[in-house]
C-alpha positions, 0 to 999 in steps of 0.5 A, spaced: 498 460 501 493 462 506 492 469 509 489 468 517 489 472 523 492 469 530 485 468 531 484 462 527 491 459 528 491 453 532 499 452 532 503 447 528 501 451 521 507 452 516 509 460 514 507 461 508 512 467 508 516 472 512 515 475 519 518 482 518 519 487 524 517 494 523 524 495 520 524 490 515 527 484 519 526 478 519 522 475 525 520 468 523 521 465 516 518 462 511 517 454 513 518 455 520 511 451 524 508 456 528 508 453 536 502 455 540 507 459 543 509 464 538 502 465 536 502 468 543 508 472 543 505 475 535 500 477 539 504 481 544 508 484 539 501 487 535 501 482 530 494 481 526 495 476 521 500 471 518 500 467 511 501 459 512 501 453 508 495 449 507 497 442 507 492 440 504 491 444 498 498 447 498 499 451 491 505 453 490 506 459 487 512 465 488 509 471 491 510 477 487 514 483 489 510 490 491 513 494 485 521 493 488 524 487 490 523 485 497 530 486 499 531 494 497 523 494 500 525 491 507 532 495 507 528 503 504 523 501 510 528 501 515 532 507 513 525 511 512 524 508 520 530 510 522 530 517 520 523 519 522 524 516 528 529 522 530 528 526 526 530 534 528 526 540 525 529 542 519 535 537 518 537 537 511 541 532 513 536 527 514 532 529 508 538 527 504 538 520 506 531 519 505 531 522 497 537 516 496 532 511 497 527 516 493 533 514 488 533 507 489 527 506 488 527 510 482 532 506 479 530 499 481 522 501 478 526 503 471 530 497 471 524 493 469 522 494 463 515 491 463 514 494 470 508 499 467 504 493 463 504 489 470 499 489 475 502 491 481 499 486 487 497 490 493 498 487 499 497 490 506 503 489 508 504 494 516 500 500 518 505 505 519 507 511 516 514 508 514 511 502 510 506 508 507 511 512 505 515 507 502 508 505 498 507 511 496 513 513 493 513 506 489 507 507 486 506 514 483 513 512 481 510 507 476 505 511 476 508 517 473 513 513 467 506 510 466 504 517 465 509 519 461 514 523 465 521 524 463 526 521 469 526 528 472 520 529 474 518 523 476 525 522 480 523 529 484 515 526 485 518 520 487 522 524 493 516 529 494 512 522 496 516 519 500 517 526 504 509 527 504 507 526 510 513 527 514 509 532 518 506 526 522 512 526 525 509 532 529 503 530 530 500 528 538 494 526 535 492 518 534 491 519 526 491 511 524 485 506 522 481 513 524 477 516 518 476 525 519 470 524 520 471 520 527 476 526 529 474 531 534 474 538 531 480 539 534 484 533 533 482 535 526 485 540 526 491 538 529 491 533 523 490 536 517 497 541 521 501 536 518 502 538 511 503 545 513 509 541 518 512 537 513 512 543 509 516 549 513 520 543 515 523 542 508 522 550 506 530 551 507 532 545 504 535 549 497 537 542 493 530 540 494 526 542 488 520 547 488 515 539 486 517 536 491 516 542 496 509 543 493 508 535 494 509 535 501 505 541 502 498 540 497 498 532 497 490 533 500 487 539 496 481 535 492 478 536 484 472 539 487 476 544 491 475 542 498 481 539 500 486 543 505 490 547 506 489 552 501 482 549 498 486 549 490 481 545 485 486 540 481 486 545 475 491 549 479 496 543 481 502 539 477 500 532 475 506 530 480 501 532 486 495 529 482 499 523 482 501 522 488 495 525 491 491 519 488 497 514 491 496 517 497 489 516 498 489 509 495 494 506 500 491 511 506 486 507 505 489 500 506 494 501 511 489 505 515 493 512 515 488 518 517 483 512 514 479 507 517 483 501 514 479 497 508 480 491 505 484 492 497 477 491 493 474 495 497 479 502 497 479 500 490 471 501 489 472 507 493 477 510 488 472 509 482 466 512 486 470 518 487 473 518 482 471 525 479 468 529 485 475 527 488 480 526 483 482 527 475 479 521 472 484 519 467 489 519 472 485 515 476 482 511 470 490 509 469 491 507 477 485 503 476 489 499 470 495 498 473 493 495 480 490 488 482 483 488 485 484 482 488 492 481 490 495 474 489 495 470 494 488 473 497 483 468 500 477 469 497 468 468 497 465 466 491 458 467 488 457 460 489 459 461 496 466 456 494 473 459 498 479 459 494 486 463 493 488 468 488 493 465 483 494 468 478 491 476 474 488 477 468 490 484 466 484 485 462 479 484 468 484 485 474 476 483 478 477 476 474 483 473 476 484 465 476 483 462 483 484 455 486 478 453 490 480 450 496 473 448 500 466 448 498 460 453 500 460 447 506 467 448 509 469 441 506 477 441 503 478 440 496 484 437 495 484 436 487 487 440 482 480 446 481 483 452 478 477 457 476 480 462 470 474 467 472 475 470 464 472 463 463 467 463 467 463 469 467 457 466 472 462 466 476 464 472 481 468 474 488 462 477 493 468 477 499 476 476 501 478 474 508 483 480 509 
């Protein structure tokens, strides 16, 4: 399986995956052979990218879930859409239904009992909110068991993080695939508006808990105090608004809300980086283990400038993965079985993905 942009489909390519409306839908399935037609018609609908088959060096492998099955993750994206959408200031009733698939989630991520051991294959999967709230949530889920939380309290981070940016839903301005620092004094104003928004539109909100509130209205102060909108330093805040904070930053990154879009090991390296200026390093530190710098299913550059697809992780040093080398530096397929286990060979490492 090989991730492209429509750019460089030429028609008859077999999907690899799933085509998925904004909702969750299924546009196209996996085996359909992709006409010049539909790559037009993709094109049309906004569409980027596709996974297809490479005939010629074809692995088959199953793709990992994102944390919870595809199925309650399709289904919780189109809820979270469909309340957004019409979402009234201040209506509890609409809040109510985004908390169950808080709970949802919750209860799909407790059911797997080595969910916390895994590494969590991260894909840029949609560049909406809707998409980023439902990754947000599942991500300081995991994160919080991880970190010891009891159910409780992870049970009202998780509502927290998928409220967190319900405030976007008043804003006018563009905010996707646009850094801060590309935004107009005034737009950026009218940005950083949103925590405030989503928070006095859940206030009243009495079965809600005072966490999840405080998630909502705090996911971007920052460790050297000059986040917004109150410029608290971490010291101030609870572990659920760390966590959730550092699993907002992180997804922002990839789907490109209120960030200019990275690629996976690139959003991941900035973590690092920024680790201690920005964020509480041991939770970072823990992020870091638990997600995969380079998801499987990723087409990747090595040092010997040999193209090859990520098939399988090694916990131990999630930048080493096992990869299966499809063509040489000079472009030529390489259709024998050429595993590369990255661990093994250490003069061996990726420079590039085609994401």
């Amino acid at each position: 399986m090989i991730r492209k942009s429509l750019n460089e489909l030429e028609g008859n390519e077999v999907l690899a995956r799933n085509i998925l409306t904004e909702n969750g839908a299924e546009l196209m399935t996996a085996g359909t052979v992709v006409r010049k037609d539909y790559i037009k018609r993709l094109k049309e609908l906004n569409y980027e990218y596709v996974y297809v088959r490479d005939e010629d060096t074809y692995i088959d492998f199953k793709q990992p879930d994102y944390i919870v099955k595809e199925q309650l993750r399709k289904e919780s994206i189109e809820t979270v859409k469909n309340v957004l959408e019409r979402h009234i200031f201040k209506n509890a009733t609409d809040i109510e239904k985004l908390c169950k698939v808080a709970d949802n989630i919750i209860q799909e991520v407790m059911s797997e009992e080595e969910i916390e051991d895994q590494l969590t294959n991260i894909r840029k999967e949609g560049n909406d909110l809707y998409t980023h709230s439902i990754n947000v949530c599942s991500l300081s889920s995991v994160m919080g068991l991880k970190w010891g939380l009891d159910k409780k309290r992870v049970t009202e981070m998780a509502k927290g993080s998928l409220l967190h940016d319900i405030g976007l839903k008043y804003t006018t301005i563009s905010y996707q695939n646009k850094d801060e620092a590309d935004m107009s004094i005034n737009d950026l104003k009218e940005y950083r508006k949103h925590v405030i928004n989503g928070y006095n539109g859940i206030e009243s909100v009495k079965w809600l808990s005072e966490t999840a509130k405080r998630i909502v209205l705090l996911h971007h102060e920052r460790g050297d105090g000059l986040g917004y909108p109150f410029k608290n330093h971490y010291s101030e805040l609870e572990d659920e608004i760390k966590i959730v904070a550092i699993c907002e930053e992180f997804d922002s990154m990839i789907t490109g809300i209120g960030r200019r879009m990275y690629k996976v090991y690139e959003a991941i390296e900035y973590m690092k980086v920024h680790s201690l200026e920005y964020f509480d390093k041991k939770l970072v530190d823990m992020f870091l283990q638990m997600v995969a710098m380079y998801p499987i299913g990723t087409k990747v550059i090595t040092s010997e400038g040999d193209v090859g697809i990520v098939i399988k992780q090694n916990k131990q040093s999630p930048e080493r993965p096992v990869i299966k080398i499809i063509a040489d530096k000079y472009g030529n397929k390489i259709s024998d079985k050429n595993k590369v286990d990255l661990m093994e060979s250490l003069t061996i490492f990726i420079v590039d993905t085609y994401e």
